[in-house]
C-alpha positions as a Markdown table, in Angstrom:
| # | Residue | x | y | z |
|---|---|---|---|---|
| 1 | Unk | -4.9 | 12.0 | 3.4 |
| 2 | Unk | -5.8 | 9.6 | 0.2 |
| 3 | Unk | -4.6 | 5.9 | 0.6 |
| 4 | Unk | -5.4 | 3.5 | -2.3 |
| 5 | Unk | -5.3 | -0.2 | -2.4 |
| 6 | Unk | -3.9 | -1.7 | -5.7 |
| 7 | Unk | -6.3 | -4.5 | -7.0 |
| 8 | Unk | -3.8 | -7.5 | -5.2 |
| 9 | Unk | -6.4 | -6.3 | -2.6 |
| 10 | Unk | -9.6 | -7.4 | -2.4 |
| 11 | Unk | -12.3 | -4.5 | -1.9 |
| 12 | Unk | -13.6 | -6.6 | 1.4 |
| 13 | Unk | -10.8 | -5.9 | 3.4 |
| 14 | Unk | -10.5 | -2.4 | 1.7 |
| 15 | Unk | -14.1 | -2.0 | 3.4 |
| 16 | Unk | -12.8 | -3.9 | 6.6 |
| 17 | Unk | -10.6 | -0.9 | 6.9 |
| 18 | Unk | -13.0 | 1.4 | 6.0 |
| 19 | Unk | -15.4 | 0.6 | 9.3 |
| 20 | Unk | -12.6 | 0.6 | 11.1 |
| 21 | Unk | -10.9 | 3.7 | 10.8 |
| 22 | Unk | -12.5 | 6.7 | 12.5 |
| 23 | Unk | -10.4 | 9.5 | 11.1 |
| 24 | Unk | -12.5 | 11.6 | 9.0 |
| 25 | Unk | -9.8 | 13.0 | 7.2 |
| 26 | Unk | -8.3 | 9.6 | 5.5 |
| 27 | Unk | -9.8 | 8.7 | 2.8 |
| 28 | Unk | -9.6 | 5.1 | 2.3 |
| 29 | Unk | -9.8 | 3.8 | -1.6 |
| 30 | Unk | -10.1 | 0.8 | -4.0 |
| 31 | Unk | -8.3 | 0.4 | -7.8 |
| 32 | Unk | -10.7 | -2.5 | -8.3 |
| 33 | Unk | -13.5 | -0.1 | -7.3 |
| 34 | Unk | -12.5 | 3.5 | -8.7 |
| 35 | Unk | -10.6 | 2.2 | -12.1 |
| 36 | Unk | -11.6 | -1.9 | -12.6 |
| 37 | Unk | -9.8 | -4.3 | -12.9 |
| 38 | Unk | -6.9 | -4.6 | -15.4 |
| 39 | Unk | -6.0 | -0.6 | -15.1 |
| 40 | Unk | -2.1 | -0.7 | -15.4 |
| 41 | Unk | -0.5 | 0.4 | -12.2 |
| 42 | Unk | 1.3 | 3.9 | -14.3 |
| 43 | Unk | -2.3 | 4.9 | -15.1 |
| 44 | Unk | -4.2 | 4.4 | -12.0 |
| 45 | Unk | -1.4 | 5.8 | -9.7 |
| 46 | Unk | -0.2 | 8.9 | -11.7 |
| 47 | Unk | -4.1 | 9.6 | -11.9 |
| 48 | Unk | -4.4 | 9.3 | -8.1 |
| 49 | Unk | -2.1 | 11.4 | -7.1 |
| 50 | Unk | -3.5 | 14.0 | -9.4 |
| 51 | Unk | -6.8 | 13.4 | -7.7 |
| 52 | Unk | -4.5 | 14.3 | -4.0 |
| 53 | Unk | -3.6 | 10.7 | -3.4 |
| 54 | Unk | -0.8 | 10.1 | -0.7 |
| 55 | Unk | -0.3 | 6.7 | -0.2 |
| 56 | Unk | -0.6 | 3.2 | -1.6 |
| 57 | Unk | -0.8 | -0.3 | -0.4 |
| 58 | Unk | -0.1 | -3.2 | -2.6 |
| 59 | Unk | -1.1 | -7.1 | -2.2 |
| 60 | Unk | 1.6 | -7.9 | -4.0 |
| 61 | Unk | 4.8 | -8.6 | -2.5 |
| 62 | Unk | 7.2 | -10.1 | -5.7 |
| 63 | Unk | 7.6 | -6.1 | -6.6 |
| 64 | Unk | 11.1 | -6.8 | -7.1 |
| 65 | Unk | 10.9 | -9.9 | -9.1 |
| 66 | Unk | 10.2 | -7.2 | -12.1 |
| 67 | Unk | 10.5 | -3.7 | -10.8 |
| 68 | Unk | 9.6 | -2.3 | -14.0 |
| 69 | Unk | 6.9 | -0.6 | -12.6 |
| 70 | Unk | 9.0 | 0.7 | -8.9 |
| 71 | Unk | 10.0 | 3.3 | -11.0 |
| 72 | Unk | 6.7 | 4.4 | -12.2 |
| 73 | Unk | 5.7 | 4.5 | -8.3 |
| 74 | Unk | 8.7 | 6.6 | -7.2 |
| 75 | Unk | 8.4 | 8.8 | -10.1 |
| 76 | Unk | 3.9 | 9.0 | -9.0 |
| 77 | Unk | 5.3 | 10.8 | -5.5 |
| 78 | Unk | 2.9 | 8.2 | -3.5 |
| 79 | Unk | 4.5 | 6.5 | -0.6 |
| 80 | Unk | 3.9 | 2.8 | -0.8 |
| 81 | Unk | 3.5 | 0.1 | 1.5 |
| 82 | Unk | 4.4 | -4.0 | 0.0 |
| 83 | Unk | 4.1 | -6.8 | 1.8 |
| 84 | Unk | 6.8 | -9.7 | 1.9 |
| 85 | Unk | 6.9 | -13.1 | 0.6 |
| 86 | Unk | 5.0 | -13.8 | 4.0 |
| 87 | Unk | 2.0 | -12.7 | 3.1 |
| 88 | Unk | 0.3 | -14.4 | 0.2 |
| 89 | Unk | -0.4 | -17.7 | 2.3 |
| 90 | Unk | -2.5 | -15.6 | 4.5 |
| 91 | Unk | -5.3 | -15.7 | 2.2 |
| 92 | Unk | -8.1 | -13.1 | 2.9 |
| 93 | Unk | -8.8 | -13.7 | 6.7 |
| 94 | Unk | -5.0 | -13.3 | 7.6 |
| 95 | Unk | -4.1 | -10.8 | 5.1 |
| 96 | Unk | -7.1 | -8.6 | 7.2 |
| 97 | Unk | -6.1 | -9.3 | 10.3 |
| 98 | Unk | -2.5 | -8.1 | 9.6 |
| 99 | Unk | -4.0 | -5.0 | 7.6 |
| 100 | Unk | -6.0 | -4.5 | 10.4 |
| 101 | Unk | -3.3 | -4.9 | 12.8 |
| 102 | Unk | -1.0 | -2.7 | 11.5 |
| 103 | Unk | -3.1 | 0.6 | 10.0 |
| 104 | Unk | -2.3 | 3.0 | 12.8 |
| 105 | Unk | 1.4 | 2.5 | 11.7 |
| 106 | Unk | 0.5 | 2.6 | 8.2 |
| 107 | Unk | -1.0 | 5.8 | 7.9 |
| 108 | Unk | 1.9 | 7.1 | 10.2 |
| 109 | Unk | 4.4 | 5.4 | 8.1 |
| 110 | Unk | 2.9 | 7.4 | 5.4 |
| 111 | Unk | 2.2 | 10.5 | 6.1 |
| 112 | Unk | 5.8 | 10.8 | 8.2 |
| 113 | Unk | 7.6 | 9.6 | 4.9 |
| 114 | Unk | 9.0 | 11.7 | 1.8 |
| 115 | Unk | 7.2 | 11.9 | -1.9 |
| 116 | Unk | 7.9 | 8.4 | -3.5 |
| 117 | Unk | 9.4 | 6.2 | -0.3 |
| 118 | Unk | 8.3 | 2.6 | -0.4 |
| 119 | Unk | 8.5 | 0.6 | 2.8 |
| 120 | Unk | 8.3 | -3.1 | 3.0 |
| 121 | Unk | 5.0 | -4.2 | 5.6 |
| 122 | Unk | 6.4 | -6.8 | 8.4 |
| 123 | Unk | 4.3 | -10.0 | 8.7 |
| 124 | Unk | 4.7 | -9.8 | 12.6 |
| 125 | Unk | 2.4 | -9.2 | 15.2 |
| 126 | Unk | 4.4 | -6.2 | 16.9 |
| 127 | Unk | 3.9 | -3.3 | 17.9 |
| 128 | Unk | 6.7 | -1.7 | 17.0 |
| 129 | Unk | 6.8 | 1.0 | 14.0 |
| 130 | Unk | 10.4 | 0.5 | 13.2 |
| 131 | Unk | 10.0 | -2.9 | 12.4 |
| 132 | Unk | 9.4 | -1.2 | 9.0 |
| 133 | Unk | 12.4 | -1.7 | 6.1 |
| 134 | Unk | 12.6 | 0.5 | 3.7 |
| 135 | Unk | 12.6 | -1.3 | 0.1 |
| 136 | Unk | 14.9 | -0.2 | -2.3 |
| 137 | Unk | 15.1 | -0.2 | -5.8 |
| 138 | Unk | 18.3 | -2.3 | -6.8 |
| 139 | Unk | 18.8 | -0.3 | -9.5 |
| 140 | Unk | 18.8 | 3.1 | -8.1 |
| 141 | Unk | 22.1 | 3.5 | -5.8 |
């Protein structure tokens, strides 16, 4: 499995999560790192899930505020994972941790979920999978 943080992420924690995870079989990856920075979310995600991509986690959690690109993700196939309004006053240390915290329900989250799914990452300290909410595009019915 292929999972690729957008470039809201910052390639520390990407590598964070890379020592972490023992799972040969995940490949964990960087836009800022494979594409640069500035690489419009339509090109860098259609391109990675022609490369076998699976899954994606953004650092940015005002998706909804202009969902022009929600579409473009859907229509990529990759599952992706957003964070709510919770998370940007984390900064890097606590936007880590909670990364860190929650990967094991992450990659479940994606590989359990259907081509395109986006889910909404809880800024809680649980355990609990379901805690997920699916986010929906309020334009799609």
């Amino acid at each position: 499995m292929k999972i690729k943080f957008d470039e809201n992420i910052s390639p520390h924690i990407v590598q964070a999560i890379r020592c972490l995870e023992t799972d040969k079989s995940i490949a964990i990856e960087s836009v800022l790192e494979d594409y640069g920075a500035g690489t419009s979310d339509p090109d860098w995600m259609f391109r990675f899930k022609d490369e076998g991509g699976s899954g994606m986690i953004s650092g940015d959690h005002r998706i909804l505020q202009d969902p022009v690109n929600l579409v473009a993700y859907t229509e990529s196939g990759l599952v992706s994972i957003w964070p709510d309004s919770a998370w940007q006053p984390l900064k890097r240390f606590g936007q880590a941790a909670l990364l860190a915290r929650w990967w094991p329900c992450i990659k479940e989250r994606i590989a359990s979920s259907t081509k395109g799914q986006r889910w909404r990452l809880p800024t809680l300290w649980t355990a609990e999978v379901n805690k997920f909410k699916e986010l929906r595009d309020p334009r799609v019915g």
